[in-house]
N, C-alpha and C positions, 0 to 999 in steps of 0.2 A: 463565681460559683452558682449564683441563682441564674444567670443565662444561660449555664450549662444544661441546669434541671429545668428549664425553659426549654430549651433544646431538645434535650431527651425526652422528656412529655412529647413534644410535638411530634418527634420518631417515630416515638410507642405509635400515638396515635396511626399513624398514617401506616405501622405497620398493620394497625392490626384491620386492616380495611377486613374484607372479604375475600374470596378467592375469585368470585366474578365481578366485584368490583376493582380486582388487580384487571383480570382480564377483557373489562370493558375498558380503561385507562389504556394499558398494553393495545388495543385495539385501533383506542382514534390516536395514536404516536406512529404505530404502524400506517393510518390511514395518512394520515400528514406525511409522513415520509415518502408514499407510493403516490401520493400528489405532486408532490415537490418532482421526485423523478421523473413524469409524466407529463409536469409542464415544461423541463427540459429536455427531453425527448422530443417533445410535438416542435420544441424551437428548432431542434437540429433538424429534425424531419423537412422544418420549409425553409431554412439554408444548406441544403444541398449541395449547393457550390461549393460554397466554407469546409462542410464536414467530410464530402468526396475530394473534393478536388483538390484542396488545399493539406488537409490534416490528415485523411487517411491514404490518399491515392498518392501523395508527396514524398515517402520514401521510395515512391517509385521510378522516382524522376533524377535524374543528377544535377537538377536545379536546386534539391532540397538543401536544407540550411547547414545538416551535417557533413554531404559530399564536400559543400563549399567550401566548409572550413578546412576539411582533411586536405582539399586541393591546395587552400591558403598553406596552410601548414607543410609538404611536401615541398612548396618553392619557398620557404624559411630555409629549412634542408636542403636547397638542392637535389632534389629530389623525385624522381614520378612515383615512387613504391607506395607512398597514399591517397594519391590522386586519384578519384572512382568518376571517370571518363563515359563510363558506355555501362548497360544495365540491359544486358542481353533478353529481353522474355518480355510478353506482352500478356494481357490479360484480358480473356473472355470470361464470355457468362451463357455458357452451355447450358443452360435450362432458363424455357422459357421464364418462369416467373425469380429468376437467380437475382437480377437487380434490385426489384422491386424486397424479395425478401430478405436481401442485404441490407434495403434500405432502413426497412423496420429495425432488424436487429441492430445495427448502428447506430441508429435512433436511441434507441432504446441503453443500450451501452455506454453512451454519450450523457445520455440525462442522469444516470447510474454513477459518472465518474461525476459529475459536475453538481448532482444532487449531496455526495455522499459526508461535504461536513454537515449538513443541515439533516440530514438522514440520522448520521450516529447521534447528533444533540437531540434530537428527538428520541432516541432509544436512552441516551443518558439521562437527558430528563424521566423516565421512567423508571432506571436503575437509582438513581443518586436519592431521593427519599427513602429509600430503605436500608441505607446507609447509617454507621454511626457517628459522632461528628470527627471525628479521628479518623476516619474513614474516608470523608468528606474532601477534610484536607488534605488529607494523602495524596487524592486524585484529582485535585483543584488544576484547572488547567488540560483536562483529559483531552477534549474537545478541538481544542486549538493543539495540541500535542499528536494528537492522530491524523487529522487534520494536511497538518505539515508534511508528515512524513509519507503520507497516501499520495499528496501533490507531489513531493518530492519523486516519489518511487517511478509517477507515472512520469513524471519529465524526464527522469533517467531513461526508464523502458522506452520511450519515444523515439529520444531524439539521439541516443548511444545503440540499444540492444536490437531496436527494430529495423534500423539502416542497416546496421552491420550482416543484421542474418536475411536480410531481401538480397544485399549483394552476396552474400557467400551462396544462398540456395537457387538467386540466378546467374551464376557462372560455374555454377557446379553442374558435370556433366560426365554420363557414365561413356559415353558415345559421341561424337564427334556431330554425329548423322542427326541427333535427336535433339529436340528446339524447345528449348522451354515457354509454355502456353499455358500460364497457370490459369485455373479457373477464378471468378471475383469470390464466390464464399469461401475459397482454400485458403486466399489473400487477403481477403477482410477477417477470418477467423483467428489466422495467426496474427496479422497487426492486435488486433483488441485483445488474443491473450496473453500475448505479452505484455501490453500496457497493463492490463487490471493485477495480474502477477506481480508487475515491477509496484504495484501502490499498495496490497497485500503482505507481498514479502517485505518492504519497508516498516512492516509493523513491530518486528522482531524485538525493538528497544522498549514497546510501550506493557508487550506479551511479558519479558524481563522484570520489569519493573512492577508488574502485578504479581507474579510468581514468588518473586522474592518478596515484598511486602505479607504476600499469604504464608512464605516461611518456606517453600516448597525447591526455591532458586540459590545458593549461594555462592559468593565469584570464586571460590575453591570448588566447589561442583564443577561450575563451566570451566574453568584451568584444567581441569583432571579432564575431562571431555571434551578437551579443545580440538583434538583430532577425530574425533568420532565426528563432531561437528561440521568438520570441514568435508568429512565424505557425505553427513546428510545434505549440506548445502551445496556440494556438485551435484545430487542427486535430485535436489530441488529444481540447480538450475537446467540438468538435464530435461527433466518433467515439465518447467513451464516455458522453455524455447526449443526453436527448431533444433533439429540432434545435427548440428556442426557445433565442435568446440570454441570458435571463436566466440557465440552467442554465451556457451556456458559459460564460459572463464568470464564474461563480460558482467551475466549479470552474478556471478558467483563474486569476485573482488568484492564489491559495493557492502553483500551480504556476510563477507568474513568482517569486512570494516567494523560494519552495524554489530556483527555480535563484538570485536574487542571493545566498540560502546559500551555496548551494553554488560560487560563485565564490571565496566567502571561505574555504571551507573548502579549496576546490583548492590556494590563494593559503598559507594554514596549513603544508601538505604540502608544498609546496616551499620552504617557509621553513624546516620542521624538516629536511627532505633536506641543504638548505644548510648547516646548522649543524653536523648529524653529519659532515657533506662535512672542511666546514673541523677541523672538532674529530679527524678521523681523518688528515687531512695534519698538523695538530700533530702528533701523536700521531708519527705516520712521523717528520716531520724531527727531532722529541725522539731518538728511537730511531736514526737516524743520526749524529745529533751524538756520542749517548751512545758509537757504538760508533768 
């Protein structure tokens, strides 16, 4: 009991800062974070090779990891119907400074995905003192939990949603006569948003599980709007992939998965609510008996 009121002293305190000394704090976490991005940025920036040729120019190629699997996989089957042979369309850079300014922003998107658990512990560390210790606990773990799923999201959007919709938008053709010449920021802009989408939209279980701890989420809520759900999240995946359905359906699965998660997880949260609930009125009626 006396660590607790230890504890809460130390809260109080640190809540009761100032409102410019929150936002001189909130200032150098911001500052560390747009560092941290910045020196991953400047690294992508001078491997070059690595971040074009390799990682972003790579679903370009039928050499990529994904083609090769679908081709392994079509001669399991017997099969050609997944084997992705030929990738009809090439790609320019129709304004002069188009590569150079691809470069940056690639750069820059690069240090952003690879900065981002070290980014939100820096913002956590800023949220989590104002916290109360029940609070604390609750969300023990944020960090590495966000984390997870942001990697997770972009490995999906990679190396599943971004193959799939490079082949369908370069062998899609209204004309016969017309050749697909995508420009590099058309094709640098759709690769990165799909990837940052796919690390975003995979937060879906962590957004849950705060909602519901604020009281605001319950898994008969989500039951009752399970289908509303599933048209916001076609409509999602419409919004953050090219408009062929195979991209949507692609990243839409993943994200109906993540919410039946996250129904169990809601479901979890008010089962361990319930249990502290009952285990703290023990706890009372013990302590009036006693007295």
């Amino acid at each position: 009991m006396a660590l607790d009121q230890i504890e809460d002293e130390k809260n109080a305190d640190e809540r009761e800062m100032s409102f410019l000394d929150h936002l001189e704090e909130l200032r150098w976490h911001l500052i560390r974070s747009l560092i941290a991005i910045l020196v991953f940025a400047v690294a992508a920036f001078s491997a070059k090779y690595l971040i074009f040729h390799i990682i972003l120019l790579g679903p370009s190629r039928i050499d990529f990891i994904t083609y090769q699997m679908l081709c392994k996989f079509s001669q399991v089957l017997q099969s050609e119907a997944f084997c992705i042979d030929e990738l009809p369309f090439i790609i320019q850079s129709r304004k002069m400074t188009g590569q150079f300014a691809m470069h940056i922003t690639s750069s820059f998107v690069i240090g952003l995905i690879c900065a981002f658990p070290y980014a939100f512990w820096e913002i956590w560390r800023f949220i989590k003192p104002g916290l109360y210790p029940r609070e604390r606990k609750a969300a023990s773990g944020a960090t590495f939990y966000v984390s997870f799923l942001f990697i997770l999201g972009v490995l999906f959007a990679y190396f599943i949603v971004t193959p799939v919709s490079v082949y369908f938008l370069a062998n899609y053709q209204i004309d016969p006569s017309i050749q697909n010449e995508f420009d590099i920021v058309s094709y640098i802009l759709t690769v990165i948003t799909i990837i940052l989408a796919g690390g975003i939209l995979f937060q879906l279980p962590i957004v849950v599980y705060f909602l519901t701890k604020a009281g605001l989420v319950t898994p008969q809520l989500m039951r009752t709007y399970r289908k509303h759900a599933i048209i916001v999240i076609l409509i999602l995946g419409a919004m953050i992939t090219p408009p062929d359905p195979f991209s949507q359906i692609l990243i839409s699965l993943p994200l109906f998965g993540l919410y039946q998660i996250s129904i169990m997880i809601s479901k979890r949260v008010l089962r361990k609510e319930e249990k502290a609930e009952l285990a703290l009125r023990a706890e009372e009626e013990k302590r009036k008996n006693n007295e």
